[in-house]
C-alpha positions as CSV (number, residue, x, y, z in Angstrom):
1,X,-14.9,58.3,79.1
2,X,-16.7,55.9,76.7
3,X,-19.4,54.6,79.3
4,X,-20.4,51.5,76.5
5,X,-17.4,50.0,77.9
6,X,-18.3,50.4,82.1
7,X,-19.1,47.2,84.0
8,X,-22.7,47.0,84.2
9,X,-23.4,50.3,82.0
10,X,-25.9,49.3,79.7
11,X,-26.8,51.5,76.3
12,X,-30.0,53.0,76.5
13,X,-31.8,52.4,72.9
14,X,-33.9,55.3,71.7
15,X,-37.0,53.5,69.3
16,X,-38.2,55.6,66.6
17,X,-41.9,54.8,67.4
18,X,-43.0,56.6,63.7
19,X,-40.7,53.8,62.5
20,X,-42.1,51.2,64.7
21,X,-45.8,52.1,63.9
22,X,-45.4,52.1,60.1
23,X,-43.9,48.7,60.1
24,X,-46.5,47.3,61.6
25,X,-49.6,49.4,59.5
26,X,-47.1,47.8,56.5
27,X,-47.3,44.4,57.4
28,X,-50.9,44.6,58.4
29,X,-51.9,45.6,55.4
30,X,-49.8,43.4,53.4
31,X,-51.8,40.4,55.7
32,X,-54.8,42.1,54.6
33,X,-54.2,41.6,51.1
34,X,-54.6,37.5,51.0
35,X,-58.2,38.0,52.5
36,X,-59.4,41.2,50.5
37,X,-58.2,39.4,47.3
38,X,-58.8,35.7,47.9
39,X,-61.6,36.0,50.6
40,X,-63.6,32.3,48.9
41,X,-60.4,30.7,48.5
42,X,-58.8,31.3,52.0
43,X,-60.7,28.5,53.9
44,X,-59.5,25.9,51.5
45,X,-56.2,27.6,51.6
46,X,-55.9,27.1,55.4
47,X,-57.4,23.5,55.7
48,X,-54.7,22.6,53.2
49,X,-52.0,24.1,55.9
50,X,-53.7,22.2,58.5
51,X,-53.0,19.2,56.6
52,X,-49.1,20.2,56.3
53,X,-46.9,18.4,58.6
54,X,-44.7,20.7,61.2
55,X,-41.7,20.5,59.5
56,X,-43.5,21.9,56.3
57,X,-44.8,25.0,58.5
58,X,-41.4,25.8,59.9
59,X,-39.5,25.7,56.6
60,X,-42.0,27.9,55.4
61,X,-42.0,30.2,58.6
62,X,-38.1,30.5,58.6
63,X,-38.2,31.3,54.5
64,X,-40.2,34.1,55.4
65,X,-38.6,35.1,58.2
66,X,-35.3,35.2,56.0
67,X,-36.7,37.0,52.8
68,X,-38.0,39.7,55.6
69,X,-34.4,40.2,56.8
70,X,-33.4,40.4,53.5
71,X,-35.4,43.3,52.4
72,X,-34.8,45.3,55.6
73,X,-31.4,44.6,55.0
74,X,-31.6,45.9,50.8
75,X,-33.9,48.9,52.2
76,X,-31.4,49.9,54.9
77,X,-28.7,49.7,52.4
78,X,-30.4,51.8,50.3
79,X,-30.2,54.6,52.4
């Protein structure tokens, strides 16, 4: 019986927490980097984003967010 498809069955998800942790060490330390490398420039860096309007911040948030998905999705096809 294929219990994915009973009324109010719901898929337990298993999480690969080795997985889980990595990603996260990764994009801490690729956060990290801006602030090793550029630690005098920063400050003007983020006064200048202060000074960007809201629309500016979420284009740039969603780019981001968009190139992320795309190299999950080229490193999962890759497998």
């Amino acid at each position: 019986m294929d219990t994915t498809s009973v009324p109010g069955y719901y898929y337990s998800m298993n999480i690969d927490w080795s997985l889980l942790i990595i990603a996260v060490g990764l994009a801490l330390i690729f956060e990290g980097i801006p602030y090793f490398l550029f630690a005098e420039r920063i400050p003007l860096i983020l006064i200048q984003l202060i000074e960007q309007p809201p629309k500016f911040l979420r284009f740039i948030g969603l780019t981001a967010m968009i190139l992320g998905l795309l190299l999950i999705s080229l490193g999962r096809s890759l497998q």
